[in-house]
PLY file of the C-alpha trace (Angstrom):
ply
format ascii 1.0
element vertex 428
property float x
property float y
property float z
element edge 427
property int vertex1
property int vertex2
end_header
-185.12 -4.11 -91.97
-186.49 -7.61 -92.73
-183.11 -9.20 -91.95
-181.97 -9.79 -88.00
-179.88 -7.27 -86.32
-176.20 -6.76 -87.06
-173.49 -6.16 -84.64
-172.40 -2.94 -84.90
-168.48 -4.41 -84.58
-168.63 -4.96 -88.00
-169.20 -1.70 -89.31
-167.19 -0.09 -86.67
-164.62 -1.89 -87.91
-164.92 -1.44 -91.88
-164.85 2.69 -90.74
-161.60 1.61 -89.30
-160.50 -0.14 -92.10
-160.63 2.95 -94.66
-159.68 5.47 -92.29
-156.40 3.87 -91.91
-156.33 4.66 -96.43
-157.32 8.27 -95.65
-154.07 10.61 -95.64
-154.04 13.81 -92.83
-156.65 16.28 -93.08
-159.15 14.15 -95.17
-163.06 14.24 -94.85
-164.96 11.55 -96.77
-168.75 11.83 -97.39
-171.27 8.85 -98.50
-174.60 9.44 -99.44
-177.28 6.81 -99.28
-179.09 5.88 -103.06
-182.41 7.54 -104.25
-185.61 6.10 -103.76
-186.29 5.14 -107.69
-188.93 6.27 -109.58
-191.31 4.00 -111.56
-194.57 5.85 -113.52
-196.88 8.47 -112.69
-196.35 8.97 -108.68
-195.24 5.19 -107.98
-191.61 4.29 -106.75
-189.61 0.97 -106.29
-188.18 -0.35 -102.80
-184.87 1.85 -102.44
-181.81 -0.26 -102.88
-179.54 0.49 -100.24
-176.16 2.27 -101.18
-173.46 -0.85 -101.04
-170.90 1.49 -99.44
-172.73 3.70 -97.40
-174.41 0.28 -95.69
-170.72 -1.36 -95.18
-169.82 1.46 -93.17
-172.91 1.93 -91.45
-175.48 -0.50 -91.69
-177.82 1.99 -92.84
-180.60 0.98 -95.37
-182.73 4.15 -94.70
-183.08 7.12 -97.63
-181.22 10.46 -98.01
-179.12 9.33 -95.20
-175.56 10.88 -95.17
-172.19 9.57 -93.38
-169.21 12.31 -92.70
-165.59 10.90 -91.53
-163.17 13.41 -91.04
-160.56 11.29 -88.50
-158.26 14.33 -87.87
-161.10 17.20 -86.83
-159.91 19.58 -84.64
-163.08 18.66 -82.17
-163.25 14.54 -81.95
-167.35 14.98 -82.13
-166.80 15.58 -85.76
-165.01 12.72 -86.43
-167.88 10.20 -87.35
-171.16 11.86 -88.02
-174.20 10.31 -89.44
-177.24 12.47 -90.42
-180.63 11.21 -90.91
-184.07 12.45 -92.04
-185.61 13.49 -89.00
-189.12 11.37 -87.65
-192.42 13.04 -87.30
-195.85 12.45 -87.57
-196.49 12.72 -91.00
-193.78 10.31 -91.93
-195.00 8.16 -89.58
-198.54 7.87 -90.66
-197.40 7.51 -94.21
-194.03 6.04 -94.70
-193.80 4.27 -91.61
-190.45 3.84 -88.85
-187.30 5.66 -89.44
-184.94 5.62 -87.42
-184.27 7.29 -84.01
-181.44 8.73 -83.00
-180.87 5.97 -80.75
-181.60 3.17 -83.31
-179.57 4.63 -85.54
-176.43 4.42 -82.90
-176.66 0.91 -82.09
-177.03 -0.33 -85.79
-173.75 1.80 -87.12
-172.13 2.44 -83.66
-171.59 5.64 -84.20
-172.27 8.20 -81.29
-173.10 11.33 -83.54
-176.26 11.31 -84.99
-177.49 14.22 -86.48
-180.25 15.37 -88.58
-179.79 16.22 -92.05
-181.20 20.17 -91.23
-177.65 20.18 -89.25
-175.58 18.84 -92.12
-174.93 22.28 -94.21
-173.49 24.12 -91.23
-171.18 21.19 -89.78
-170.26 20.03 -92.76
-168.66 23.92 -94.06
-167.20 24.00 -90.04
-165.59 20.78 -91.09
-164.45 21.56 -94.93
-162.73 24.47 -93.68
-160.47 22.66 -91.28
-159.84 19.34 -93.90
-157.68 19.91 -96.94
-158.84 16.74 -98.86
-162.00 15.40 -99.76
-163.15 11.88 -100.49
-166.35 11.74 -102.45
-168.09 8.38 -103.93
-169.23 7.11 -107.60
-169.98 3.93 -108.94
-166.50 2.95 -110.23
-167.73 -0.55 -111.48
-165.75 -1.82 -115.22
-169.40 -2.65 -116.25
-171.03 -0.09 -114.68
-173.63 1.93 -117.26
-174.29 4.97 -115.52
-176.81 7.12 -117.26
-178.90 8.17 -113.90
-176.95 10.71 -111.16
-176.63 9.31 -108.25
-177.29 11.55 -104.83
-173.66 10.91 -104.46
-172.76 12.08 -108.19
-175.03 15.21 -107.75
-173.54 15.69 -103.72
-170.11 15.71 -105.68
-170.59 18.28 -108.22
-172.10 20.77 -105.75
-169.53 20.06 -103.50
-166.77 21.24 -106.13
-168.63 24.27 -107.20
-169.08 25.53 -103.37
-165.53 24.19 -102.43
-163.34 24.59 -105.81
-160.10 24.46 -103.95
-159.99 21.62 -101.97
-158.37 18.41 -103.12
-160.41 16.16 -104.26
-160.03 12.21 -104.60
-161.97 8.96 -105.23
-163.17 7.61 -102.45
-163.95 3.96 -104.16
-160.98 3.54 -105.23
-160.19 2.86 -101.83
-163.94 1.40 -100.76
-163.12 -1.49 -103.64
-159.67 -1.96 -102.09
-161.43 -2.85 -98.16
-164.23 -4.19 -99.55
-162.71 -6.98 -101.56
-161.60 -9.02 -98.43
-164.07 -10.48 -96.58
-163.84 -10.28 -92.65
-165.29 -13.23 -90.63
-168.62 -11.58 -90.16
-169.39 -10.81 -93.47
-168.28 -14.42 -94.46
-170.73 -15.57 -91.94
-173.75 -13.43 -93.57
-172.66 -14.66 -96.79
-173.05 -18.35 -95.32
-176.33 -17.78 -94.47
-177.19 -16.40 -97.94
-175.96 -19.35 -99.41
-177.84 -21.88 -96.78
-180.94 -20.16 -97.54
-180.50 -20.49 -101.33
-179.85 -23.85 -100.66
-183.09 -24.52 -98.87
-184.78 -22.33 -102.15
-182.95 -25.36 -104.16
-183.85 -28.36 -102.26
-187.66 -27.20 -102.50
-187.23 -27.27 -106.91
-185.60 -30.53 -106.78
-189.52 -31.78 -105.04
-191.03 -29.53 -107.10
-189.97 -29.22 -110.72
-191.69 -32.08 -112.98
-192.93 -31.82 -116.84
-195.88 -29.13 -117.18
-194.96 -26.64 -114.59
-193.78 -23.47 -115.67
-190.87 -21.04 -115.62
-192.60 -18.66 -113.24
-194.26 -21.62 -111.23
-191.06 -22.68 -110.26
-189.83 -19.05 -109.46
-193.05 -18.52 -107.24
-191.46 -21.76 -105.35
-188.05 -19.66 -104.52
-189.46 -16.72 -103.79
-191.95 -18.53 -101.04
-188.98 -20.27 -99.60
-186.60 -17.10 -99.68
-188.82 -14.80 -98.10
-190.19 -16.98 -95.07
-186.04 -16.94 -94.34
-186.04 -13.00 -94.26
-184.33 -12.99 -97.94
-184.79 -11.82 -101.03
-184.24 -12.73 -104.94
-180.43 -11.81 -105.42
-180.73 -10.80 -108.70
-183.36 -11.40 -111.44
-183.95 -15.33 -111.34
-182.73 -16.92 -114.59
-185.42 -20.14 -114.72
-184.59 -21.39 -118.83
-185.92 -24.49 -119.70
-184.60 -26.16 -122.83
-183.23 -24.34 -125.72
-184.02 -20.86 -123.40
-180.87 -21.47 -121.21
-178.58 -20.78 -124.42
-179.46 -16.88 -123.74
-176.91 -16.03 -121.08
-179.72 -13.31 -119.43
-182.97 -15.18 -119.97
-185.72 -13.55 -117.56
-188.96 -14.49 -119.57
-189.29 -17.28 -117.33
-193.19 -18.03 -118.52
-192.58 -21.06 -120.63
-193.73 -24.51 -119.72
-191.38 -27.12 -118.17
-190.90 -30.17 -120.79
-190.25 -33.74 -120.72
-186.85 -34.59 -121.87
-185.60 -30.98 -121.10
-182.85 -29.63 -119.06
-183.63 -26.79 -116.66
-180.96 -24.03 -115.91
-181.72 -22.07 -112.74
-179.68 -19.28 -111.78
-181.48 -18.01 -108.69
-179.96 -17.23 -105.22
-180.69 -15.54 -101.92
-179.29 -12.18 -100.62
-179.59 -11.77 -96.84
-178.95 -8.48 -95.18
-178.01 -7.09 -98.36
-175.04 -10.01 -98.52
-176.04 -11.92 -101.71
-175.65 -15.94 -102.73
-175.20 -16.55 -106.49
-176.10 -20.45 -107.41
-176.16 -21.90 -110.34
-177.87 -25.43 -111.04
-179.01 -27.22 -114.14
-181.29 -30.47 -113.54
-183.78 -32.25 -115.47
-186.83 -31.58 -116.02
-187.85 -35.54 -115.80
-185.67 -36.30 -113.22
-183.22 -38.38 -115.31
-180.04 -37.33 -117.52
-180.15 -38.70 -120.93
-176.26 -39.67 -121.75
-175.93 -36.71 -123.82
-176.90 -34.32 -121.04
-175.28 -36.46 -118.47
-171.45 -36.55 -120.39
-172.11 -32.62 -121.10
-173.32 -31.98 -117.10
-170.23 -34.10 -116.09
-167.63 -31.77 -118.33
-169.17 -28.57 -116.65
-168.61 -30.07 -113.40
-164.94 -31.45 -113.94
-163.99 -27.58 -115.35
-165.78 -26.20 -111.81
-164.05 -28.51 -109.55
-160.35 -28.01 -111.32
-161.26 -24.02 -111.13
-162.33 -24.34 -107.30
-158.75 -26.05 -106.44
-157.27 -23.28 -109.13
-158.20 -20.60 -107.06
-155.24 -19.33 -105.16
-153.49 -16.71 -103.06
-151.69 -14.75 -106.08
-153.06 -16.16 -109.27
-154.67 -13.29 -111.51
-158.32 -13.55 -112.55
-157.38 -13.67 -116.36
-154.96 -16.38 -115.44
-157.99 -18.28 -114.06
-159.88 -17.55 -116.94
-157.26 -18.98 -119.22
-156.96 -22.51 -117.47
-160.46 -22.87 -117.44
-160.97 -22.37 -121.34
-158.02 -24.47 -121.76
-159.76 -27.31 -119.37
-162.56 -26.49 -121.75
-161.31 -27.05 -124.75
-160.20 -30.95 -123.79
-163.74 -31.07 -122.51
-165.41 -29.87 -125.96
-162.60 -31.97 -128.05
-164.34 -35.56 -125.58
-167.45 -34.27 -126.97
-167.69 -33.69 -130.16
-168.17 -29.85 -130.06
-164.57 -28.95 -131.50
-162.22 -30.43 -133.43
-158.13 -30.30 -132.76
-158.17 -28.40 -136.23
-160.40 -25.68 -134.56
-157.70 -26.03 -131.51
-155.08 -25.50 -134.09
-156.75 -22.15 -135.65
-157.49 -20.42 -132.31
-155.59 -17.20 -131.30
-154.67 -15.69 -128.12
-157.85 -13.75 -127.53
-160.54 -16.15 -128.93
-159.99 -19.39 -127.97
-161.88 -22.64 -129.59
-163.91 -22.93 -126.36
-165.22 -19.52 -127.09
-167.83 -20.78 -129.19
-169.74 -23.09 -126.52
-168.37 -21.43 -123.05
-168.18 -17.73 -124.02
-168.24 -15.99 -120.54
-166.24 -15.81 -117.53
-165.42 -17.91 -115.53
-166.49 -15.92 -112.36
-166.14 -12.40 -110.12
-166.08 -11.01 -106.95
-169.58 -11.79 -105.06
-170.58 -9.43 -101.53
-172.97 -6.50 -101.16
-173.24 -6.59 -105.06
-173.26 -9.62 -107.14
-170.89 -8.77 -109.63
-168.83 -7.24 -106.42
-166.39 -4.18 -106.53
-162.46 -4.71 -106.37
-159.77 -5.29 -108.85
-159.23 -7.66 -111.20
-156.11 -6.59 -112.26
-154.86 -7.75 -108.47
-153.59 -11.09 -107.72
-156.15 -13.61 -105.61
-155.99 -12.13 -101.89
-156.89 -14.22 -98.82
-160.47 -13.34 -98.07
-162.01 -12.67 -101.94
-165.05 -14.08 -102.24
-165.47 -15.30 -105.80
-167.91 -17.23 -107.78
-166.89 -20.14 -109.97
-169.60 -20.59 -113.33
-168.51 -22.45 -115.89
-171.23 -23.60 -118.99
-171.43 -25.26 -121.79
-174.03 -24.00 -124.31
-175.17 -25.89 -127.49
-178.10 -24.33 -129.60
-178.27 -26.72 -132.41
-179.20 -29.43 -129.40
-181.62 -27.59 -127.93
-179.89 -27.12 -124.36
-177.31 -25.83 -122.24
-175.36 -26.64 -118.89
-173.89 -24.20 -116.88
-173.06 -24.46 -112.49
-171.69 -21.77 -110.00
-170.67 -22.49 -106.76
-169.34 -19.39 -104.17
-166.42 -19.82 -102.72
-163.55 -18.24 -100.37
-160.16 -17.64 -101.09
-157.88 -18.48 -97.98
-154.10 -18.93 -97.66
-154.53 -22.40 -96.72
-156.73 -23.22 -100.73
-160.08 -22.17 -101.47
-163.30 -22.84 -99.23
-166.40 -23.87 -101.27
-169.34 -22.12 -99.50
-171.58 -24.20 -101.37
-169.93 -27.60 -100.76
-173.54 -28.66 -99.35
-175.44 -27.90 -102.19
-176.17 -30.79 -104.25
-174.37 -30.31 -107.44
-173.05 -34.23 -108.52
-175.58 -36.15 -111.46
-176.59 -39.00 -108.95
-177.45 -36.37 -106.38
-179.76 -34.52 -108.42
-181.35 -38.04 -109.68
-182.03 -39.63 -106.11
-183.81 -35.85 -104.69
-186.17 -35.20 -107.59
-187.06 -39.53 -107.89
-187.60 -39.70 -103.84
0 1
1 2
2 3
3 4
4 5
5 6
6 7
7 8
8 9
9 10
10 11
11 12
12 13
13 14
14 15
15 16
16 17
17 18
18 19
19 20
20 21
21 22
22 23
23 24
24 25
25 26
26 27
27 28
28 29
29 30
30 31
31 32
32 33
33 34
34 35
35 36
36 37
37 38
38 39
39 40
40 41
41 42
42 43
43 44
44 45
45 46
46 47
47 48
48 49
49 50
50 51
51 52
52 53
53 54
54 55
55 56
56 57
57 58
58 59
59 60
60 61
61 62
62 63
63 64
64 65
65 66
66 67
67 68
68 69
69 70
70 71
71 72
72 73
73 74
74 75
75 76
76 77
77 78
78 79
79 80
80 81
81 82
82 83
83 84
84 85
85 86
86 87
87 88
88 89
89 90
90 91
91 92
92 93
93 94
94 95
95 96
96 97
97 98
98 99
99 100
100 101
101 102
102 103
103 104
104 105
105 106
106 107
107 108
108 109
109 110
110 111
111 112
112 113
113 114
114 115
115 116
116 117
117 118
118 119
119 120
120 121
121 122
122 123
123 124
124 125
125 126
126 127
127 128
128 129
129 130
130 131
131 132
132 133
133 134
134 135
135 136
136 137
137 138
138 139
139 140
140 141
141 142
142 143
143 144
144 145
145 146
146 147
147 148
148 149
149 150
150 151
151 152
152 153
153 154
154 155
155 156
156 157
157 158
158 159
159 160
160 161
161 162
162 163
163 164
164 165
165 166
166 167
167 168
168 169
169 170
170 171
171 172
172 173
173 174
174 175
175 176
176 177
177 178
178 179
179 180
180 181
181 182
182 183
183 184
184 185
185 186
186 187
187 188
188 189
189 190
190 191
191 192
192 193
193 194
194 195
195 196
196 197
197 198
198 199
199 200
200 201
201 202
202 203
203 204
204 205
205 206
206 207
207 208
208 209
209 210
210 211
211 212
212 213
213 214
214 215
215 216
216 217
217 218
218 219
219 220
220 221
221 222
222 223
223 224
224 225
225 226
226 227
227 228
228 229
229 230
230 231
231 232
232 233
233 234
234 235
235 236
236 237
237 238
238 239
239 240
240 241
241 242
242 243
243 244
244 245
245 246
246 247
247 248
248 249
249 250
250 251
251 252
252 253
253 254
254 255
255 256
256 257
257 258
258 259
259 260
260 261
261 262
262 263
263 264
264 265
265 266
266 267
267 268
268 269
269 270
270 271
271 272
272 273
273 274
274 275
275 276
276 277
277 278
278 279
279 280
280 281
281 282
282 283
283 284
284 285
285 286
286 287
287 288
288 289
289 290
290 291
291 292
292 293
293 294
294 295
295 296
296 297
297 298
298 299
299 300
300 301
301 302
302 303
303 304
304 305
305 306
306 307
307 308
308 309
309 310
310 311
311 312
312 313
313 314
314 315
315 316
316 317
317 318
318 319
319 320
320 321
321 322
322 323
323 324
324 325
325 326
326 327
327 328
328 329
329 330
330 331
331 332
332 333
333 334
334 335
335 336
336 337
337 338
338 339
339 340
340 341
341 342
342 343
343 344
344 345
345 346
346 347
347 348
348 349
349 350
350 351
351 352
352 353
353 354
354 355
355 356
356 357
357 358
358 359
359 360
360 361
361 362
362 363
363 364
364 365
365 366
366 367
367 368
368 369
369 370
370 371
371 372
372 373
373 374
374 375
375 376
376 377
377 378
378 379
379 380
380 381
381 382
382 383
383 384
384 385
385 386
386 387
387 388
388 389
389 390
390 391
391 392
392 393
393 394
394 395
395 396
396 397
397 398
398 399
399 400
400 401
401 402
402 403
403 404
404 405
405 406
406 407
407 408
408 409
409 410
410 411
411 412
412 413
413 414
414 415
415 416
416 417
417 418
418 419
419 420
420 421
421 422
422 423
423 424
424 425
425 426
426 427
């Protein structure tokens, strides 16, 4: 693992924290992602399974976690298996982990190998009466690849057809919404470092460099801090930041131009997501400078607006609304496009036609509900944007923040965001 060591407390904890949702007689299983294919014989890095590594700190393949709290024999309460080391492996894939290794990353005490796992786990089915498996349960999920977990699931039901089975992320989005202190603190760090990625742009980007130039900048600065890119790195220049996804991110840098930069860190699989629009000159014209502005006044109100209790769409509604003055100031809308707007497609639509934000952890676009109120320990991002094609440019900021019961905590409170900021680090 490229990050530093975890304390096991963490995850020892989190298995606490669902077993307490489990009912009697109950036996969950997580499998860890597949290694994914590319062409011919070549394969990407595996992306560690979100769940599977917030119960066990785990990033290694084929790796399988058993909890079954109310076993008859308490060694079969927590059981992680493992591929076992040898040789080969060794010469070609490199370290896995020892049994040992394996015990003071996840704290658990039973570590198996995965040759065990088809007797001890039919020991264990026949004592348990309901079973928990896992699926990616994500609203925007497109699933059109099994998963280990969705292909553990259906032989599972055809060996074990009368057992009761459940949804185990129902109850993994429910615990893994709140934030504990730890995971805040990794989430910190994921920020900091993304913050260090944007300080190094703000020396860097000038007319004539390019999209990827300035990419090659982050990805120096993340990985000498033991991170990684996030996500894909949005790097638009110009008219290219008015498509929401833009990942070209080969075109030159102009004079005159805005740059929009979504780019962030993830650290220890906790991930950062920043965004920042500057100028490619290192001065606002007025134009850009009353539009920047407007974004920012929207992501300030939405900061304070986000509350123990308030619903997401809630939040999503007094931002457009906020919008919609901000657009009227500007010239974008008129009160007669105010007057004709419905319920569902407000007049802000047209310039700001996103969300406002969502959940951010071991995903980006993190599990949970939004159908919940605001809880005390969401972690949420705040992105507001203002996007105008016929001027060749668009706006749009994110900032990370935590929800408490005493108001919101801005995680990114250190990362210059204000117009005379930006000016003063890119003219230095």
């Amino acid at each position: 693992m490229r990050h530093a060591p975890i304390d096991s407390k963490l995850f020892v904890e989190n298995r606490e924290r669902l077993k307490k949702l489990l009912p009697p007689k109950s036996i969950a299983i997580l499998n860890a992602n597949d290694i994914p294919p590319t062409n011919a014989d070549g394969s990407l890095m595996m992306p560690p399974n979100s769940d599977l590594f917030y119960l066990t700190g785990i990033e290694q393949e084929e790796s399988i976690l058993l909890l079954a709290p109310d076993a008859f024999d308490p060694k079969h309460r927590e059981i992680l298996f493992l591929r076992e080391p040898n040789e080969h492996l060794k010469i070609w894939e490199g370290y896995k982990h020892s049994k040992d290794d394996a015990k003071k990353i996840s704290g658990i005490t039973q570590i198996k190998w995965l040759s065990e796992f088809p007797v001890l786990f039919r020991q264990i089915m026949c004592e348990q009466e309901h079973v928990w498996l896992n699926s990616n349960e994500h609203k925007r999920a497109v699933v059109e690849v099994e998963s280990r977990d969705a292909r553990f699931a259906r032989e599972c039901q055809a060996k074990y057809p009368l057992h009761s089975y459940h949804r185990l992320a129902r109850l993994m989005h429910q615990i893994r919404v709140v934030k504990t202190d730890a995971e805040i603190a990794l989430l910190q760090h994921a920020v900091d470092i993304t913050a260090k990625g944007f300080d190094r742009l703000l020396k860097f980007v000038k007319p004539g460099v390019t999209e990827y130039e300035v990419e090659a900048e982050l990805i120096h600065e993340f990985v000498r801090n033991r991170a990684k890119f996030a996500y894909n790195p949005i790097i638009a220049g110009g008219a290219n930041a008015c498509t929401l996804h833009y990942n070209q991110n080969d075109q030159p840098c102009k004079k005159g131009e805005l740059l929009l930069l979504d780019v962030a860190a993830s650290y220890a699989n906790y991930n950062a997501d920043l965004t920042r629009t500057i100028p490619v000159s290192g001065r606002f014209t007025r134009r850009q400078k009353a539009v920047y502005n407007a974004v920012l006044r929207v992501m300030r109100a939405c900061i304070k607006g986000a509350t123990v209790g308030k619903f997401h769409r809630d939040w999503q509604k007094e931002s457009q609304l906020m919008m919609n003055d901000e657009l009227l100031a500007l010239g974008l809308i008129t009160k007669a496009d105010i007057k004709k707007q419905t319920e569902d497609e407000l007049a802000c639509r047209k310039y700001f036609m996103h969300g406002l934000g969502h959940p951010l952890g071991l995903d980006v676009h993190d599990v949970g509900f939004n159908t919940e109120p605001f809880a005390a320990g969401w972690v949420l991002t705040v992105e507001p944007g203002i996007y105008i094609p016929k001027e060749g440019f668009a706006v749009r900021l994110e900032n990370d923040i935590v929800v408490t019961s005493k108001g919101p905590v801005d995680l990114m409170a250190n990362t210059p965001v204000e117009v005379d900021e930006i000016e003063d680090l890119m003219n230095r």
